[in-house]
N, C-alpha and C positions, 0 to 999 in steps of 0.2 A: 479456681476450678482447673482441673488436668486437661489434661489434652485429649486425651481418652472420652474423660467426660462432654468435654465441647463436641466433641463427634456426636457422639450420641445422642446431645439434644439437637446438632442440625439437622442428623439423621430424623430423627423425632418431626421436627420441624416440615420436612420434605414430606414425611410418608402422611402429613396431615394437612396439606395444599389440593390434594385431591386431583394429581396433576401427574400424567406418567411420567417416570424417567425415563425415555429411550434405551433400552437393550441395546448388546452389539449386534444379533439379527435385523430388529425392528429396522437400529442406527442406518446400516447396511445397503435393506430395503429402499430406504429413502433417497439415501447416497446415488444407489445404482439406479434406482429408480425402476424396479423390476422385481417383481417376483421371483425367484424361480423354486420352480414347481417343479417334483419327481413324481410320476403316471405310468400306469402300463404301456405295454407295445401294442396294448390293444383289446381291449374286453367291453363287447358291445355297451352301451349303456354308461359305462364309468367312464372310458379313457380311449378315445379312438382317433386318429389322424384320418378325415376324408378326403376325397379325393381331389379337396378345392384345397388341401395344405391347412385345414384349420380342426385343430384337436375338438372335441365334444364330446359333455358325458357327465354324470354327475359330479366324479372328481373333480373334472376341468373346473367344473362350474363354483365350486367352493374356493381354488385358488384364486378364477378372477374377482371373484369376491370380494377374497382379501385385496385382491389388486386397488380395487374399485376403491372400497375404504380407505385402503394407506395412502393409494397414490391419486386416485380421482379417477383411474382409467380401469375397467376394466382389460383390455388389452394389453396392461404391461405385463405380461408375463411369459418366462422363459419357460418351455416344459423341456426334458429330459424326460423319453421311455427308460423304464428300471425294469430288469426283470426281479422273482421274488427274492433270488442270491443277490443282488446288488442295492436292494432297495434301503436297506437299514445303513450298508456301509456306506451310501452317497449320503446318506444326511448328518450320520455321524462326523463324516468327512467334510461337512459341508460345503459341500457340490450345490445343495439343494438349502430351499429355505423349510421349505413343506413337503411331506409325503404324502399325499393323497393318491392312493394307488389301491382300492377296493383291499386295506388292509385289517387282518381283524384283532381289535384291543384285546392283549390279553395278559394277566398278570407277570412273563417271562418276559414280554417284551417291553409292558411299559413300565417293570421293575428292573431289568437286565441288561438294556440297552441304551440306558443313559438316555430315552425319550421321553416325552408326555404326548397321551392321546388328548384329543383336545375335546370332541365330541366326538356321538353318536350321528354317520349320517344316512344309514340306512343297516337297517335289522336283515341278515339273511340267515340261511341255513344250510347246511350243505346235502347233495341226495346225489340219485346216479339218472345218467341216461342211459339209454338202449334202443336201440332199434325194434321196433313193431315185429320185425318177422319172427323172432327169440319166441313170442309169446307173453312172456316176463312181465307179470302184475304185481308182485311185490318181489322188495327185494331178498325174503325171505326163500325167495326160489331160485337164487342165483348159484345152489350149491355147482361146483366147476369151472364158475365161471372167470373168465382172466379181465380184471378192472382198471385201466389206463389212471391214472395220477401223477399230478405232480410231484416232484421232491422239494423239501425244504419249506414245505406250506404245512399250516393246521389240515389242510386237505388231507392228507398223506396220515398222518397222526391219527386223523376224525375214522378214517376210512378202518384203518386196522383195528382200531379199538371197536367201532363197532362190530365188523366179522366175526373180531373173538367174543366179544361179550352177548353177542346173538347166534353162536354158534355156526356161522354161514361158513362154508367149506368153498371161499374161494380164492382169488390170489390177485395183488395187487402188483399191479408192475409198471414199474417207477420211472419216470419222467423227468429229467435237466429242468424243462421248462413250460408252460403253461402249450406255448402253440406245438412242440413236437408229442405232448400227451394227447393233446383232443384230437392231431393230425393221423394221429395212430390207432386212436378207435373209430374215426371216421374211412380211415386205408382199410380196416377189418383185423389189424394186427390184436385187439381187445374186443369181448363185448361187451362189456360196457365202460361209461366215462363219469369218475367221479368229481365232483367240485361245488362251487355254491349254486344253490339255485337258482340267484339270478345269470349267473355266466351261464349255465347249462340253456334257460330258456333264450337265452342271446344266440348261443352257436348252435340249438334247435333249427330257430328263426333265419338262420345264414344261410341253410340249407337250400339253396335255389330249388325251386319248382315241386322239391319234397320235406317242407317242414314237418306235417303229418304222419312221415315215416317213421319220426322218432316220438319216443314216449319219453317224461318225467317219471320216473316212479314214486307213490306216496310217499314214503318215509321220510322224512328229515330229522336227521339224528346228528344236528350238532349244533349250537348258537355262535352265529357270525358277527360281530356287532363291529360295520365299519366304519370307518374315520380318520379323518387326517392326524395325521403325527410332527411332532417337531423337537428338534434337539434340546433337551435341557440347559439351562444358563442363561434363558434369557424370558424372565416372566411376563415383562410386558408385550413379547410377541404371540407368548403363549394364553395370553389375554385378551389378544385382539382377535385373532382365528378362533378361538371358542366363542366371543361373543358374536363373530362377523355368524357363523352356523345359527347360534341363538336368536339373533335375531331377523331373519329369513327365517324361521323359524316362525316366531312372534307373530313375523307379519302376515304368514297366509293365517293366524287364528282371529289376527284382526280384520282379515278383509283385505287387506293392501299387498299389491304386489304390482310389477312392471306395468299391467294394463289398466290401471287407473291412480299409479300414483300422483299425477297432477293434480287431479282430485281431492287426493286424500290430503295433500297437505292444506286445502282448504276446512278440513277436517275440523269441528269442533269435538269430536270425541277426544278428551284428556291420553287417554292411553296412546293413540295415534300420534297427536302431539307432540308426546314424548318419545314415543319413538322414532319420529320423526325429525327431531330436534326444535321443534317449536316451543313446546313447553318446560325445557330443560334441555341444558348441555348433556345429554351420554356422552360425548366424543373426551370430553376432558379428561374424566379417568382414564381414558384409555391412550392419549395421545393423538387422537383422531381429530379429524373437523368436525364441527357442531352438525352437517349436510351428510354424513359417512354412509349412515341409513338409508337415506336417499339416492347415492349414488350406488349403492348395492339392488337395492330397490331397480333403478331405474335402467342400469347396463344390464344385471343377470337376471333379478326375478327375485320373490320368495319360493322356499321350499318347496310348494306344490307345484310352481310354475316349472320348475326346474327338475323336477320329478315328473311331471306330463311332458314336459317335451325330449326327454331324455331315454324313461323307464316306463312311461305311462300310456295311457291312451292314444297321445299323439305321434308315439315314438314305432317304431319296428316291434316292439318288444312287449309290447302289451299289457306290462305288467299291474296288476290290481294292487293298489296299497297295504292293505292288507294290516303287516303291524306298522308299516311307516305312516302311514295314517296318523291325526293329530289326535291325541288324547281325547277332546272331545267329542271324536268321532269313533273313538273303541282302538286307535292305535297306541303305540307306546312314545311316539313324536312332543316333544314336551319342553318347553324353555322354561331355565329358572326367570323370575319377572326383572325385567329391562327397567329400575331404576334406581 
């Protein structure tokens, strides 16, 4: 037998043990014993530093996630603010382990830039705001009007293509960075402010003592579908942050999440079980502990949990599920099956 060929059946051999091989990220991860995690400098709801020094927000809540899984902690994890020009270069650079920064998958970037999205963790859209005194009921009436955006986002791209292709006569004016755009329609330098929906109803919301003042307008003419990101070159990391989403996922459609996971591992429903790690190892493929579930479960929540206290009813931001909802509740929220 060649040499060649002896490789290939240990190769063979390995990929049929059912057992990850540690990536050089995964590797890394474990070594430093830390996450680290790239996040905005701040967009209510996803990615915010409060005033106690502790980041929150959906993003956060996916990296500690992974924390929780890889490492047993959710708190091991480093965040780095990115804005949207530095976000792609620190991961490629690897500064960062994960991008989780309200980013939206899209064929340029997860064919162009050497990354994979890993999932979907929340469905947005993009629309504009304005202020109440304008009048402005749709945006179909904004002919003149001068429209704050970011540069270097789909926002920017979303915003022109729709004008022209709806014929609106007005003009967009462009922005460095996320805070000196929305800071500039709120001074009055623009009237209105375009970006995704859910950041609009966050810096609505900010608006001390006048949220009211400001209106959403109906339209949403762009599909945002965010998620974390990760550098190509290393599958099995890229394996474990898709499944760590999936299954937070899983568990709010079983029932299970932070507030009664004790509970549930007394669980005779099979599905629980196994997600659980009682009825079967999940962690093996993946290089995880057989308990990973659980410790995701038990430090951050599943997906609804994490969605209420972030984006939802119990958050500032009020926001209603809508398509992030679980499939069988009429959203598009959906895990492939966990076994």
């Amino acid at each position: 037998m060649s040499l060649r060929m002896a490789l290939a059946v240990l190769a063979c051999g390995l990929a049929f043990t059912g057992v990850a091989q540690a990536g050089p990220v995964l590797d890394a991860v474990k070594k430093r014993d830390a996450v680290r995690c790239g996040v905005s400098s701040g967009v209510a709801g996803f990615s915010a530093l409060g005033s106690d020094g502790q980041w929150r927000g959906l993003d956060v809540a996916v990296c500690r996630a992974v924390a929780a899984a890889v490492l047993g902690d959710a708190q091991k994890v480093e965040f780095t603010p990115l804005s949207s020009q530095q976000r792609f270069a620190a991961l490629q650079a690897g500064q960062i382990d994960i991008l989780s920064r309200n980013t939206t998958w899209t064929l340029s970037r997860d064919a162009g830039l050497n990354v994979h999205f890993a999932a979907i963790t929340y469905y947005d859209g993009q629309g504009i705001l304005m202020h109440k005194r304008f009048g402005v009921k749709s945006a179909k009436e904004l002919k003149g009007a001068e429209i704050c955006v970011q540069s270097g986002t789909t926002n920017e791209k979303n915003l022109t293509t729709y004008l022209g292709t709806q014929g609106i006569k007005a003009k967009a004016i462009v922005y460095d960075n996320f805070e000196a755009a929305y800071k500039a329609f709120f001074s009055g330098r623009c009237q209105a402010f375009s970006t995704d929906v859910s950041a609009l109803i966050g810096l609505k919301s900010s608006q001390s003592g006048k949220p009211d003042d400001y209106v959403v307008l109906p339209e949403i003419f762009s599909k945002e579908p965010l998620g974390p990101a990760v550098l190509r070159g290393d599958d099995e990391f890229f394996a474990v942050v898709k499944w760590v989403v999936f299954a937070m996922i899983e568990a709010e459609e079983l029932g299970v999440g932070q507030g009664n996971i004790n509970k549930a591992l007394q669980s005779n429903n099979p599905a629980v079980q196994r997600l659980l790690g009682g009825a079967e190892n999940l962690g093996k493929p993946l290089g995880l502990p057989r308990n990973w579930v659980e410790n995701v479960l038990k430090q951050v929540g599943n997906y609804g949990e994490v969605f209420e206290a972030n984006l939802g009813k119990q958050s500032p931001l009020k926001l209603e599920r809508g398509l992030n909802a679980l499939w069988t509740e009429g959203g598009l929220m959906y895990a492939p099956p966990l076994r």
